[in-house]
KOLMITI-28662 format. One record per residue (C-alpha): z, x, y; residue number from 1. Coordinates in steps of 0.5 Angstrom, whole numbers, m for minus. Layout:
% residues N
{atom {Z; X; Y}; NUM},
...
***
This chain:
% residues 140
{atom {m17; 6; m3}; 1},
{atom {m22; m1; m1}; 2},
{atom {m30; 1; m1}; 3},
{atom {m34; 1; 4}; 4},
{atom {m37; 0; 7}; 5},
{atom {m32; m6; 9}; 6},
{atom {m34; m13; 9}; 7},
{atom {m32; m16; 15}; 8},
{atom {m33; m22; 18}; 9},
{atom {m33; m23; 26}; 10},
{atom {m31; m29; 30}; 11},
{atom {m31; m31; 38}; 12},
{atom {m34; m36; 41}; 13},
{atom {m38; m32; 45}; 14},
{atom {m45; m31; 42}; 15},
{atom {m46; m26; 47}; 16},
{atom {m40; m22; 45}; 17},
{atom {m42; m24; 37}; 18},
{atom {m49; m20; 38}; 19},
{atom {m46; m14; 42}; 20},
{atom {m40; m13; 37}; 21},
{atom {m45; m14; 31}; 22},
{atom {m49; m8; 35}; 23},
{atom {m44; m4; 36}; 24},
{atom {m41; m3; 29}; 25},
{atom {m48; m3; 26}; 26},
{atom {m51; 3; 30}; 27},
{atom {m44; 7; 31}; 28},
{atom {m41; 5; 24}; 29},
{atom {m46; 3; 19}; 30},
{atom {m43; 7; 14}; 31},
{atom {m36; 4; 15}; 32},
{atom {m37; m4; 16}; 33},
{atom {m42; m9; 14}; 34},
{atom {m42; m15; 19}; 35},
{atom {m43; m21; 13}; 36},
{atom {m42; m27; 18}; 37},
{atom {m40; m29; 25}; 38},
{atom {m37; m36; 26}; 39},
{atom {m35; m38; 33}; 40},
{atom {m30; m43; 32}; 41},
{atom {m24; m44; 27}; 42},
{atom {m28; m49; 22}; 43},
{atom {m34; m45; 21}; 44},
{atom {m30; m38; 21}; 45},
{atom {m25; m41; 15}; 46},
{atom {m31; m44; 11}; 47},
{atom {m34; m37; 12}; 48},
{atom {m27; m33; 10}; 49},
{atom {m26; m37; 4}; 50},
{atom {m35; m36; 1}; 51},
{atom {m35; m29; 5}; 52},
{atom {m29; m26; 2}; 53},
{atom {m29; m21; 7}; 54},
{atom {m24; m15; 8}; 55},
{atom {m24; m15; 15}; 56},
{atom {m23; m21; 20}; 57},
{atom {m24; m19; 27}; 58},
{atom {m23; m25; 30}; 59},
{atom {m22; m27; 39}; 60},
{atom {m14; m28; 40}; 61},
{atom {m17; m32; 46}; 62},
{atom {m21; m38; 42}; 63},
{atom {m20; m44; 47}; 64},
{atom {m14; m49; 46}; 65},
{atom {m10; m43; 42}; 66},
{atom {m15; m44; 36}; 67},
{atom {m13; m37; 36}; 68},
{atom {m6; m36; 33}; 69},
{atom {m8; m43; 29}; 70},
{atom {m14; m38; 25}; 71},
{atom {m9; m33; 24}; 72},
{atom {m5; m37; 21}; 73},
{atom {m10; m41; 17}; 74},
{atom {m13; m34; 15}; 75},
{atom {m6; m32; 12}; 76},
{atom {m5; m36; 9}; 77},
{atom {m11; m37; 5}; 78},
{atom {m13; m31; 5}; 79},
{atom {m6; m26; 5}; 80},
{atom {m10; m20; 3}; 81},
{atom {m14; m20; 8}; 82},
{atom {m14; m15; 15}; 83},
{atom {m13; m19; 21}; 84},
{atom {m15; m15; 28}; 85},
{atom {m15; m20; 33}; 86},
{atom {m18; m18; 40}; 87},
{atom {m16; m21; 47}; 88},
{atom {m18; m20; 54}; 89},
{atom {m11; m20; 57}; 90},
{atom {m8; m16; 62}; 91},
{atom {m5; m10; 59}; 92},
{atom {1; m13; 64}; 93},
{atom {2; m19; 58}; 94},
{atom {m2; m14; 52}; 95},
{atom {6; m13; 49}; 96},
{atom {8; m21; 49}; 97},
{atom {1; m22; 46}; 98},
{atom {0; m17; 41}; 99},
{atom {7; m19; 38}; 100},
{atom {6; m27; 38}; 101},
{atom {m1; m25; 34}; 102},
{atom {4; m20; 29}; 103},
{atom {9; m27; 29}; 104},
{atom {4; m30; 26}; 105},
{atom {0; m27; 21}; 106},
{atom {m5; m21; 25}; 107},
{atom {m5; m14; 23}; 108},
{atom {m6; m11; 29}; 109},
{atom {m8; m14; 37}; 110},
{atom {m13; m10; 40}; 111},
{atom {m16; m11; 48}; 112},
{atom {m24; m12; 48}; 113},
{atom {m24; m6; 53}; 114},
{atom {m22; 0; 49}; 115},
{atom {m26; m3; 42}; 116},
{atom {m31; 3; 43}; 117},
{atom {m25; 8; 42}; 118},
{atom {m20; 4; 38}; 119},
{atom {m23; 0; 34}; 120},
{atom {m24; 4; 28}; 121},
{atom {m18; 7; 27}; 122},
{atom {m14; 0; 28}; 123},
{atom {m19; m3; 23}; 124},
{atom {m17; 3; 18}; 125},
{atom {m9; 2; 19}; 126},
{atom {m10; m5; 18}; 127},
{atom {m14; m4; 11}; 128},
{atom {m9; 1; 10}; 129},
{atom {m2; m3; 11}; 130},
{atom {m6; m9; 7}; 131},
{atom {m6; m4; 0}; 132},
{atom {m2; m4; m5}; 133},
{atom {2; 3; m6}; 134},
{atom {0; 8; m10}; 135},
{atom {6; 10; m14}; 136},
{atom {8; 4; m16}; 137},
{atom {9; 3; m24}; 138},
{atom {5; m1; m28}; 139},
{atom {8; m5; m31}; 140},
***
């Protein structure tokens, strides 16, 4: 089972939303999530990733230009154990096509900024629990 708390790196090009999320895991999770950065774009976010070595990484789907899907890439494939929660604004009506092009490309799961209060946690905490290894398996 991973420690906690996680540590967990946020990125959006909102600063706003950066702030409010940062709060918002701070005074409702301390005790599960650390924030140990923000970064607003893809250089920044994987510069962070690689010297930060987080957990979890909860990144914008809706970065500008697709720079979302291209960080999900970029994360897996140089962090693979990492968890991977994207977020998005998307109309429930385009959510499915969405969530199933960000796990296409490397995501652990894709979750709508509006129910973040109530679903954010048991999301993150399936996430880091897809990314462990099992528990049965024999040492060899």
């Amino acid at each position: 089972m991973p420690t906690r708390p996680l540590r967990v790196l946020l990125v959006d090009d909102n600063e706003t939303f950066l702030e409010i999320l940062t709060r918002f895991l701070l005074e409702n999770h301390g005790g599960e999530f650390v924030v140990v950065g923000t970064a607003g774009g893809n250089a920044a976010a994987l510069a962070q990733a690689k010297a930060l070595q987080p957990q979890v990484i909860l990144l914008d789907f809706d970065l500008p230009a697709g720079q979302g899907l291209a960080l999900i890439r970029d994360l897996r494939s140089v962090l693979p154990q990492v968890s991977i929660v994207a977020m998005t604004l998307q109309a429930p009506v385009v959510y499915d096509y969405c969530r199933r092009v960000a796990l296409t490309d490397g995501a652990d799961d894709l979750i709508l900024k509006n129910v973040l209060i109530t679903e954010l946690l048991p999301c993150v905490q399936r996430a880091v629990q897809a990314r462990q290894p099992p528990n049965d398996v024999p040492v060899t």
